[in-house]
C-alpha positions in Angstrom: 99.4 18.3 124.5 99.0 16.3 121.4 100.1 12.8 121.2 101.8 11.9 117.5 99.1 9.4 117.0 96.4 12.1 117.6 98.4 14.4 115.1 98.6 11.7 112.2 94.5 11.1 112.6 94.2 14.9 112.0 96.2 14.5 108.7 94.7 13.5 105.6 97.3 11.9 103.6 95.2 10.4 100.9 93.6 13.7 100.3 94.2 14.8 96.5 96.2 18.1 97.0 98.9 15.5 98.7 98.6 13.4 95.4 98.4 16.2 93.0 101.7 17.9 94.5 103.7 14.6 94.2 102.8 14.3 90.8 103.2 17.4 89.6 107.6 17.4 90.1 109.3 17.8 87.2 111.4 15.3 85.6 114.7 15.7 83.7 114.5 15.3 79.7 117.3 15.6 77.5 117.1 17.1 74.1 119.5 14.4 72.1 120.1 17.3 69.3 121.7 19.7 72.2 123.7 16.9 74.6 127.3 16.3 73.8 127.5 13.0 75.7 129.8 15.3 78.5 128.7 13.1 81.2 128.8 15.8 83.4 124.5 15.8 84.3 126.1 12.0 85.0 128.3 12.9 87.7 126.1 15.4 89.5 123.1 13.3 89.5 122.5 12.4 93.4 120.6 9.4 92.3 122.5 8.0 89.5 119.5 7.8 87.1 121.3 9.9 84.4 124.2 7.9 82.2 126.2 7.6 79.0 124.7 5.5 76.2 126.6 5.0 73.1 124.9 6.8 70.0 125.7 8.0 66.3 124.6 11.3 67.1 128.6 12.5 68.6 131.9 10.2 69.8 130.6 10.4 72.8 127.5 9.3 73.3 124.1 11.3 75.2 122.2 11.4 78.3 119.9 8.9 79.1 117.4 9.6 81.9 115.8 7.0 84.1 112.7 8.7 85.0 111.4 6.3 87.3 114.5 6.8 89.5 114.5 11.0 88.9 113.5 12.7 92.1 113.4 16.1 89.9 116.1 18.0 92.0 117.2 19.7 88.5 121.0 19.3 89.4 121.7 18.1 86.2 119.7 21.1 84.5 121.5 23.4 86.4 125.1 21.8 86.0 124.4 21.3 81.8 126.6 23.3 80.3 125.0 23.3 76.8 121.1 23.6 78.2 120.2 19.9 77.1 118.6 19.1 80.0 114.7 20.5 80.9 112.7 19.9 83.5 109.6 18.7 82.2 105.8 18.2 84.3 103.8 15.0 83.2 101.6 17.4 81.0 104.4 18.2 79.2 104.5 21.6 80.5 108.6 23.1 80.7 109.6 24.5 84.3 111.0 28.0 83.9 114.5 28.3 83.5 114.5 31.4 85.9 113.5 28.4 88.6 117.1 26.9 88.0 118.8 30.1 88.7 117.4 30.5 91.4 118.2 27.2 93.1 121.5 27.5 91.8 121.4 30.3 94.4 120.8 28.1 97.1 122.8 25.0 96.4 126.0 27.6 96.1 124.8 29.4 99.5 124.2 32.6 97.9 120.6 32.4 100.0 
């Protein structure tokens, strides 16, 4: 039987794929021409790196995104009622909105 020191020597944790799929989770960006300033992406966020900040744009302000604080969950995607908020890679590739849907499925228990 394996001891857990025996197991973590067998894992490579500075290997590149461990790198490459760390940095390759989306982060939330918000399209200031599409957010109303709702706050709701505000509320939902489990991290609180998503607030208010006053602007000309609307009465009430739009979405401001911490990034280094945005674990990429895409709560605030999914809950955006007005589709201002995309997940974006640091490429600048988009993630697929058919990705939201479907964990929409699984944070409502539909899976």
């Amino acid at each position: 039987m394996d001891t857990n020191e025996e197991i973590l020597q067998g894992l490579d944790l500075s290997s590149p794929e461990s790198e490459t799929a760390a940095k390759q989770r989306a982060k939330a960006s918000v399209d200031i021409d599409l957010c109303t300033g709702c706050g709701i992406c505000a509320n939902v966020c489990p991290v609180t790196c998503v607030t208010i900040v006053e602007s000309e744009l609307n009465f009430k302000g739009v979405s401001s995104i911490d990034k280094q604080r945005c674990t990429g969950c895409n709560i605030c995607a999914i809950d955006c009622p007005w589709f201002a908020i995309t997940m974006r890679y640091a490429d600048g590739r988009q993630k697929d909105p058919a990705e939201y849907a479907k964990q929409l499925q699984r944070l409502r228990g539909y899976r």
